[in-house]
N, C-alpha and C positions, 0 to 999 in steps of 0.2 A: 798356474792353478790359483784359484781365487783364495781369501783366506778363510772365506765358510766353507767353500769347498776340501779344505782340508782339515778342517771343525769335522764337518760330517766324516771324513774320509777316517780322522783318526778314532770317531767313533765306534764307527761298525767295524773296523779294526781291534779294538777293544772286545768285542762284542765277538767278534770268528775269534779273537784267539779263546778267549776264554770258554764257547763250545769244544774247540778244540783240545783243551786241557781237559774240560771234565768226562766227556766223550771215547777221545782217541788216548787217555792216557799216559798223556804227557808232562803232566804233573808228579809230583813225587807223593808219597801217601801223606794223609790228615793225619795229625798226632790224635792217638786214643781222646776218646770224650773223655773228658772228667784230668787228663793228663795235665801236669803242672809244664810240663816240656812245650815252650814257642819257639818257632822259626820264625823271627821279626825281619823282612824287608826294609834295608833303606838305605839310602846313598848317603856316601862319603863324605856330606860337608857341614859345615857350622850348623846348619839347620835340623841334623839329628843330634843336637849335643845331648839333648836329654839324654837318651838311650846309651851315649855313651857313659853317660854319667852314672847311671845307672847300672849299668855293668863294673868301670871300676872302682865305686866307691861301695858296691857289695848291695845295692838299695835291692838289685833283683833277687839274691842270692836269701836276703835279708826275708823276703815274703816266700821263699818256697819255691822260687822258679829256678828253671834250666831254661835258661835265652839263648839261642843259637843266633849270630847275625848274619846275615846274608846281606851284600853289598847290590845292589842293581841298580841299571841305567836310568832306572826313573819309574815313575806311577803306570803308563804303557806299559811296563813288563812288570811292575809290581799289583795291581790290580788284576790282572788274568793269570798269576801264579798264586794271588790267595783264593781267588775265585775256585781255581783249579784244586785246592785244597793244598797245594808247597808249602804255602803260608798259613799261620795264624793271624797276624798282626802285620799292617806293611804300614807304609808313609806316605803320604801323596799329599799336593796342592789341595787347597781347598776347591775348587773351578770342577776340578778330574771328579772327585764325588760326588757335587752336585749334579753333574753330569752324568754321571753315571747312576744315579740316582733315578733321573727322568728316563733311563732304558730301563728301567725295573731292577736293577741287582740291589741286595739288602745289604750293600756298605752301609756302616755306620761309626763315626768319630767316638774314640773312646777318649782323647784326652787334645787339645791345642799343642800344638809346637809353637812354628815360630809367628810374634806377630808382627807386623809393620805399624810404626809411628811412624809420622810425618816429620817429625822434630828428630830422628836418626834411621835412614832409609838405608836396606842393606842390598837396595839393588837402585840403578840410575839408569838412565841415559846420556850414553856419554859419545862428547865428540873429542877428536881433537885437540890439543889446544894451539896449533897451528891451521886449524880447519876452519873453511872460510864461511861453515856453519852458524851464527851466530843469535841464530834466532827458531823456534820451530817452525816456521813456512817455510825456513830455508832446507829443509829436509826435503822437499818435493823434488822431486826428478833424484833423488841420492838412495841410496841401496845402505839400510839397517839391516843387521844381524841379532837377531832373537833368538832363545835355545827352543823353544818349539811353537809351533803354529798350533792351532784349535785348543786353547785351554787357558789357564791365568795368565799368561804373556799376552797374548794374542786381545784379551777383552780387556786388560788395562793397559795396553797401549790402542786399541782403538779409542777409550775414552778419554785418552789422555790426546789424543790426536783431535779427537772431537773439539776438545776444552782450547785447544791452541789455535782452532782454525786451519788446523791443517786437514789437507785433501791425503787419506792414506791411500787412496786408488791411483796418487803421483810417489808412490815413493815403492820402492822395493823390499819386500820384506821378504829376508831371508832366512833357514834355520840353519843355525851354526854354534857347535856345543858350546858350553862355557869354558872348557879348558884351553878352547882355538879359537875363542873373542880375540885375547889381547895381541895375538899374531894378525889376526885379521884387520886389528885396526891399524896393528903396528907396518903394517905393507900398505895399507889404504888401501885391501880389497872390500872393502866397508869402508861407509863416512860414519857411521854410527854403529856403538851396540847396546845393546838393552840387558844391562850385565849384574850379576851378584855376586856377594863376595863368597869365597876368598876373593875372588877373578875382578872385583874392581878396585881393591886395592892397589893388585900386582897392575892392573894399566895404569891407574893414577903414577905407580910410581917406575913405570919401565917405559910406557907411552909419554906420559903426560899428553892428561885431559882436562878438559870442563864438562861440568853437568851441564844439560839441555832441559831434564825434567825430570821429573819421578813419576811415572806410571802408575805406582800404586795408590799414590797419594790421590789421582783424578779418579779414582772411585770412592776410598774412605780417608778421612785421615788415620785412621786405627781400622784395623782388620785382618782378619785371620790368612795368611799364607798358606799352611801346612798343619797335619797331624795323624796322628795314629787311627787307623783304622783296621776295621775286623765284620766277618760277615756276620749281622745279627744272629741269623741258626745257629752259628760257632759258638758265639758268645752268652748265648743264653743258655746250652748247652752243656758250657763251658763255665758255671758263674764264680766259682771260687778264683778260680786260673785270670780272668778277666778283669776281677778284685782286688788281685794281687798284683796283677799288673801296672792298675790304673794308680794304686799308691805306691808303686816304684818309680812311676812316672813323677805323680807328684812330689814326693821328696828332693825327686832328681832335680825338677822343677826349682823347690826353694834352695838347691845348691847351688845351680846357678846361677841365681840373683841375689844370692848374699855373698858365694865367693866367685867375683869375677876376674880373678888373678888367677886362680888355678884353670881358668875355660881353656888357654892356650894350649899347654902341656896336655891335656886330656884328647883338644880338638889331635893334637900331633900324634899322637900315641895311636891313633885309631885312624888315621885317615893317613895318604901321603901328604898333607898339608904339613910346612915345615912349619916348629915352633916359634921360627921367626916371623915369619907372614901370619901365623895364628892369632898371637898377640898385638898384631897392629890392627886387625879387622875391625870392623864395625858390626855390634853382636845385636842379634834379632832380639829382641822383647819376648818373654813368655809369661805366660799368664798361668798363674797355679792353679786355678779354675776356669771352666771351660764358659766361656759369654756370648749365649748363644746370637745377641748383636755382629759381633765380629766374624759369625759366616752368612747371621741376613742379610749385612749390605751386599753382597755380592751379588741378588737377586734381580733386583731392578734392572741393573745394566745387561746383565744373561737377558733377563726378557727384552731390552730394547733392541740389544743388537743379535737378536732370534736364536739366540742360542737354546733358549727355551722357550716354548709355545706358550707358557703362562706362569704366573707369580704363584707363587708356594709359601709355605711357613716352614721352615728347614728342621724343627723339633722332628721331625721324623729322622733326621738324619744322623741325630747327637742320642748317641746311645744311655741308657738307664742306668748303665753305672759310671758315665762319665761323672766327673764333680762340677756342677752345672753352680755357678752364681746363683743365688737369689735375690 
């Protein structure tokens, strides 16, 4: 299957489940309007530190809330369970909202997560360091491992394959979670994977690797990965709860980045990530305000490689109580 082909595929996938939750039921009920109580969606890695942060250092407790965490597989199951109303609040890639965006659902960003600088990348592409990979052409006719097809993997390694001269319709691109990259490379059933931390720590230091390139960096050098989102009707519906959210976020935010000695113990605490792997990672960048730059760039490349039918201004997408730069 082609890789727009499964762009689209995981779309309208997107799209029936979440009929299906609001429809057949399948959802679990919306917290009361006006209710201080969230069920926030998000997966288990470096990348929701806030939230954890925010829970145990008392930031949400601090504004009035009851935060429930609900662990999931990723933005495909967390997107169609807030849709569904499971959710108030989940997490996802920046790519997945856009996208979803342009099928009409009223996602919208309530604060940034993690961001990528090019001067400390928390995701590579990595070969080898016995692999006789040595260059990006040399990747053609050789089989990478990516955690998903149709969304920010998928359009910042085609750009970055662009940038190199590399032919991606000679190379294999495969989906293979991140917890069974460093297995996969460690067998060389992959010559490559396109990996995030924790998970490229642990190959650096159980495989031993080289970097090939950074992905993200052949769209921005700075840009938005991830973050919190909620359905506009919720949220406005919703507005004290949404208010107190978005400055538990922030707080959590400038903990972060003032204490980055305590990030490990907290990542460990709340995830299976052991304290020792935590504190070697390389830690995403967050921004205490949301800049609405770092989800425009994303646009251009979405329209060139058709992921969208036409360029946008993304302000629709960054909700009114986010804390927007000026």
């Amino acid at each position: 299957m082609s890789l727009s082909a499964r762009h689209r595929e995981s779309i309208d996938l997107l799209a029936a489940l979440s009929i299906a939750l609001v429809f057949f039921g399948l959802a679990g009920p919306a917290a009361a309007q006006g209710s201080k109580d969230v069920k926030l969606g998000l997966l288990p890695i470096d990348s929701s530190i806030q939230a954890f942060v925010a829970k145990d250092k008392g930031f949400f407790r601090e504004e009035g809330l009851t935060v429930t965490i609900a662990f999931m597989a990723g933005g495909a199951v967390i997107a169609p369970a807030l849709e569904g109303g499971e959710l108030q609040v989940g997490f996802s890639n920046a790519v997945s909202i856009i996208l979803a965006h342009m099928k009409g659902f009223d996602f919208q960003f309530l604060a940034e997560a993690g961001i990528h600088l090019a001067e400390a990348p928390t995701l590579k592409l990595l070969v080898r360091k016995d692999s006789d990979i040595n260059a990006p052409k040399d990747l053609e006719g050789k089989v990478v491992g990516t955690n998903t097809l149709g969304g920010i993997d998928e359009v910042s390694l085609r750009a970055w394959a662009k940038q190199n001269q590399v032919d991606l319709k000679k190379v294999q691109v495969v989906e293979i979670p991140f917890p069974q990259m460093v297995a996969a490379l460690s067998s060389k059933r992959v010559h490559g994977v396109m990996i995030g931390e924790p998970f490229m720590t642990l190959a650096e230091a159980q495989v031993g690797t080289r970097t090939l390139g950074v992905p993200w960096s052949a769209i921005s050098r700075r840009l938005m990965i991830s973050g919190y989102f909620a359905k506009k009707s919720w949220a406005e519906a919703n507005k004290e709860t949404v208010e107190a959210f978005v400055r538990a976020i922030q707080k959590a935010t400038q903990f972060v980045n003032s204490h980055p000695g305590e990030l490990g113990a907290i990542l460990a605490n709340n995830t299976r990530i052991s304290k020792e792997v935590a504190d070697k990672i390389v830690r995403q960048a967050y921004s205490e305000r949301f800049r609405k730059a770092d989800l425009q760039v994303w646009i251009d490349p979405l329209q060139e490689m058709g992921f969208i039918d036409k360029k946008i201004d993304v302000a629709p997408l960054i909700s009114k109580f986010a804390h927007v730069e000026q």
